[in-house]
N, C-alpha and C positions, 0 to 999 in steps of 0.2 A: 568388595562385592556387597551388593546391597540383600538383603534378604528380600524376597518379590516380594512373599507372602505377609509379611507384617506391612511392607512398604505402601501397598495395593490395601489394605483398612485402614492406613491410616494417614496417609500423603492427599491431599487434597487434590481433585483431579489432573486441571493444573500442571501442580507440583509433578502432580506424576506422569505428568506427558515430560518433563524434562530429565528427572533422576529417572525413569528407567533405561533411558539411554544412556545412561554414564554404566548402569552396569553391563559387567563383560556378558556379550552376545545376545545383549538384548536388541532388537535392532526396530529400522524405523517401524516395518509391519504391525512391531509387536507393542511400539508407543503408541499408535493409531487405534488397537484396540484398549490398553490402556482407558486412554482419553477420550473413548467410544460416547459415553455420560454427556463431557463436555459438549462433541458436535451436535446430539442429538438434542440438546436442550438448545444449540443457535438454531438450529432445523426447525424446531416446534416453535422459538419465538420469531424469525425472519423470513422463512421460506417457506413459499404454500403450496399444495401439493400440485401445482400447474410445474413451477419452476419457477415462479417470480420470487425476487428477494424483495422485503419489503422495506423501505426507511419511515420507519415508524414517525419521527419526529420531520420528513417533510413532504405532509400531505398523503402521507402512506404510499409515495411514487414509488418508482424502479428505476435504477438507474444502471449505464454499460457499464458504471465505474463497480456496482454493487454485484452485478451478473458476475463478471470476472472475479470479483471477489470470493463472490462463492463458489464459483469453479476452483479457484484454485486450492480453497480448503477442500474441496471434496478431493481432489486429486491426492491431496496431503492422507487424507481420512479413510481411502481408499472406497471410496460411495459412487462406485458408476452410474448408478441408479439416479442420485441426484445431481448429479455434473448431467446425466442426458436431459434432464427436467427440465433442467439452468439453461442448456444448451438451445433444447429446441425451443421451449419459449422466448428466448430472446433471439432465435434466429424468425419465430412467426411476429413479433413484436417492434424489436428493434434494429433488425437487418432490413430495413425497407428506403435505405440510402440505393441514390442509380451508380455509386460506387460501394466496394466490400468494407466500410466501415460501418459502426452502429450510430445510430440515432442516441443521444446522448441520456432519454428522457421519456417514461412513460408516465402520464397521470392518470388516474384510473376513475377520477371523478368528473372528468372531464369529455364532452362528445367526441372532441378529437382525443385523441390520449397523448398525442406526438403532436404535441403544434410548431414546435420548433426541432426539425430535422437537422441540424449541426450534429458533428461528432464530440467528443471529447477523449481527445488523444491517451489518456490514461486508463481513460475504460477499454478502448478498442488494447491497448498494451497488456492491459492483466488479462484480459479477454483470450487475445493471441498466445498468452505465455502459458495460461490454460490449457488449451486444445493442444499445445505443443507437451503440457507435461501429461496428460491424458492420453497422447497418442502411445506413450511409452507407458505408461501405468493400466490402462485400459486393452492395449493391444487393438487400438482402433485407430487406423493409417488417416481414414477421411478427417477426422480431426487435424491432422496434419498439414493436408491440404485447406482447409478452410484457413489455420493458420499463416500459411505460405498469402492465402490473398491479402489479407489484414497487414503482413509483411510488408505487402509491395507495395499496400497504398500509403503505408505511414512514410513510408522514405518516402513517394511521389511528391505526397500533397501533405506533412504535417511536418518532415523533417526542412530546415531552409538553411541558408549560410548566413553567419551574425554579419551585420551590417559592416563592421570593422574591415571588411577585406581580408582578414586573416585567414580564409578559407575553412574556419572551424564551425561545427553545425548546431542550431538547437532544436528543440522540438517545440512547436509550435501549440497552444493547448485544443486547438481546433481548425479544420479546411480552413472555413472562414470567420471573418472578426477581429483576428488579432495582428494583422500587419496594418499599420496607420501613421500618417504624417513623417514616416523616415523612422518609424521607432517600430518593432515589435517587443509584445506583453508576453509575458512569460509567467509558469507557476510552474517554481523550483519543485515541488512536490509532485509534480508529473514525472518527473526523473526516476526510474526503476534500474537504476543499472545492471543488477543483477537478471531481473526478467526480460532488459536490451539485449545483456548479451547471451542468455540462453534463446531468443527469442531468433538473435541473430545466427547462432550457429545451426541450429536447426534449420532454417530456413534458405540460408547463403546470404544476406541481404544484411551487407555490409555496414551499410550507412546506421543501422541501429546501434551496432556495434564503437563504431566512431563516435557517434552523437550522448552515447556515455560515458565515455573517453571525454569529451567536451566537458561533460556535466560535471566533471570531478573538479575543473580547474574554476568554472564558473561557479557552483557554490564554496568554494575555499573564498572567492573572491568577495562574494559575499558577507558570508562568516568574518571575513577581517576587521569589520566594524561596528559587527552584531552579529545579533541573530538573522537567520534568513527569513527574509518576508514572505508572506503569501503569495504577492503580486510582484512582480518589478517589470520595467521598461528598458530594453534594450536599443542604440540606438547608435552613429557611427561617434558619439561623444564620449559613452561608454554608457554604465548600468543607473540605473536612476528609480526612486520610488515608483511607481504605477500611479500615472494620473490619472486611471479609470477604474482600475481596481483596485481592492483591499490591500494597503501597504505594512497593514500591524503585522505581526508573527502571531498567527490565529490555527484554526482546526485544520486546514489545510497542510500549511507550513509543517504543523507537530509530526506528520509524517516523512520527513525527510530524515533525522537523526535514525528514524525506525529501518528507514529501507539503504540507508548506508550501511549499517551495520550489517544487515542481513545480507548485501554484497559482500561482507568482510570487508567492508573499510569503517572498522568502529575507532580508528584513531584518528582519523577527517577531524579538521578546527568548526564543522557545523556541527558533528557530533560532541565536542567537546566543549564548544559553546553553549550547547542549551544544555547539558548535564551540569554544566556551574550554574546555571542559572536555577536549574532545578535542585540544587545541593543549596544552595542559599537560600529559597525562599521556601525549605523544608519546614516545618513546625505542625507539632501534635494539632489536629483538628482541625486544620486548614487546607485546603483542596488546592488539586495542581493544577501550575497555569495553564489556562490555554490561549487565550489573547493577550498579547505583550507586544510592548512598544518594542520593534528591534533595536532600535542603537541606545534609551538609555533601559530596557529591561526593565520597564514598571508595569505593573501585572495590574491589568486591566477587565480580566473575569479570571477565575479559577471554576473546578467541576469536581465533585466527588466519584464521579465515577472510575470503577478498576480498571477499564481499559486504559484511561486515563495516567492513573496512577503505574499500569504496568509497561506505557513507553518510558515514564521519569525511572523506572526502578532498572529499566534492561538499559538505560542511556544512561545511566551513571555508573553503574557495574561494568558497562562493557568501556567508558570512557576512563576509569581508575583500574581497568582489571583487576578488581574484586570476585570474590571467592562469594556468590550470594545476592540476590537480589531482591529488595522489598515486592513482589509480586502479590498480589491481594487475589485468592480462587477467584473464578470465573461464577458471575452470576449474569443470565437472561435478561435481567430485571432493569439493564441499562440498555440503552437504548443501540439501536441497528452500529452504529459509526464507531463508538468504541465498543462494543461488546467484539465486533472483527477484529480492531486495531490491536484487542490483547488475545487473539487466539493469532494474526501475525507474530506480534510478539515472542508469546510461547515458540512458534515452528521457528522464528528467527535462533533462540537459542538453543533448541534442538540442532537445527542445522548450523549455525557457525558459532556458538556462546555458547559451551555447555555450563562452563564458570559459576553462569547467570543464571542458575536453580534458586527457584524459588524461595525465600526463606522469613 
């Protein structure tokens, strides 16, 4: 049993969104206020008091992928206040598709703000998995149903069958763009199995459910020769770099070891691929990678920042099951994209890694 009271002066926040849950009957409500410090300082540096989340480093946009993002920590954080903020600004901003998905893209400097009305199937997913964890945290049912629409259009129009004949499905990263010359594009990092399949049972809407199913055996497939790419092409020959898109294993990509684990499959060969990679190219003073060649693994930028630092720390602890994870506290000071990806992080080993406290 932990002592609260010393723990709470002296556990870095952080730290203390994870060890208070190992003690007996401390439970998530009581981690949430804990780590109360933590959300309120991503609130003051990302999110303005409309409800727009802001990406500081592109153009100061808003993006579906950022909206749901912050939906889904509020739900964690229990902040109904700002999950409605989140909510309704992006339903008055980026719900303005003639179908129930979002608009992928606000710019704020711009006369249009939307000039390109495409979707992006990852944002309408956290978005969806949101309203769905809100409906049940909040006790508000319409969230529910917003999420049932977004449901039905991802199976319709984003979910498709791999070219193979195999009858297995993937997700598509948007309506349209990415089916071309007999090949469809794909980004492995769109894959939330965890928010498919809570997305899917809430909802009835099967094909989510299946289509992460899919995802597990398609990144293994992957993973067999590397690391997995940002981009690749799918096609009836089989899987092949992206001739259009980014083929490195970059910022996009470093979110898949993160959202495996967090499904509880932290023993995946993607997940256990890029924690070696991150276990070798450790050294005092030197920044973790984020773009790397996937098949020979030459590190091609690295980044000092902790969000950064705390996918390599929760992908190697959860990959060796280790007792402990280099987690560096939470500061605002980095920018919109990792400063989220380490307060995932954190909720990831609150909920499936307790192991992987901080240390």
């Amino acid at each position: 049993m932990i002592n609260r009271r010393a723990f709470l002066t002296t556990a870095p926040a952080l730290g203390a969104l994870v060890l208070a849950g190992r003690a007996s009957g401390y439970g998530r409500d009581d981690i949430a206020k804990v780590a109360g410090p933590v959300w309120q300082a991503w609130k003051s540096a990302f999110l303005t008091p409309e409800g727009r989340v802001i990406d500081t480093l592109q153009q100061n946009a808003s993006h579906s992928e950022g909206q749901g993002y912050g939906m889904v920590l509020a739900t964690y954080f229990d902040d109904a206040d700002a999950f409605r903020r989140m909510f309704q600004w992006t339903e008055r901003h980026l719900a303005i598709r003639p179908d129930p998905l979002l608009s992928w893209r606000w710019l704020p400097a711009q006369a249009n703000p939307v000039p390109d009305r495409n979707n992006a199937s990852d944002g309408d997913l956290f978005y969806a998995w949101a309203l769905v964890r809100a409906a049940t945290r909040f006790g508000e049912r319409s969230y529910l149903r917003r999420a049932q629409e977004i449901a039905d259009a991802l199976a319709a129009d984003c979910i498709v069958e791999m070219p193979d004949a195999s009858g297995s499905t993937v997700l598509l990263p948007a309506v349209h763009g990415f089916v071309h010359d007999g090949r469809l594009t794909i980004n492995p990092s769109y894959y939330m199995p965890l928010a498919m399949r809570e997305l899917a049972i809430a909802t009835g809407v099967s094909a989510l459910a299946a289509c992460a199913q899919t995802s597990d055996g398609l990144l293994d497939t992957l993973a067999r020769d590397g690391l997995v790419p940002d981009w690749v092409d799918i096609s009836a020959q089989g899987i092949a770099p992206s001739e259009r898109m980014p083929a490195n294993t970059g910022y996009e990509a470093l979110r898949v070891p993160l959202f495996l684990i967090w499904s509880r499959m932290e023993g995946h060969l993607a997940v256990r691929r890029m924690a070696s990679l991150y276990e070798r190219t450790r050294q005092p003073g030197l920044g973790v990678p984020t773009v790397i060649e996937p098949l020979s693994g030459v590190v091609l930028e690295s980044s000092d920042d902790p969000g950064y630092q705390a996918l390599a720390g929760l992908a190697v602890c959860s990959s060796q099951r280790a007792l402990g994870a280099p987690i560096p506290p939470f500061t605002s000071a980095q920018p919109y994209y990792p400063a989220t990806l380490q307060l995932f992080s954190m909720i990831a080993v609150t909920e499936t890694s307790p192991e992987c406290v901080p240390i």
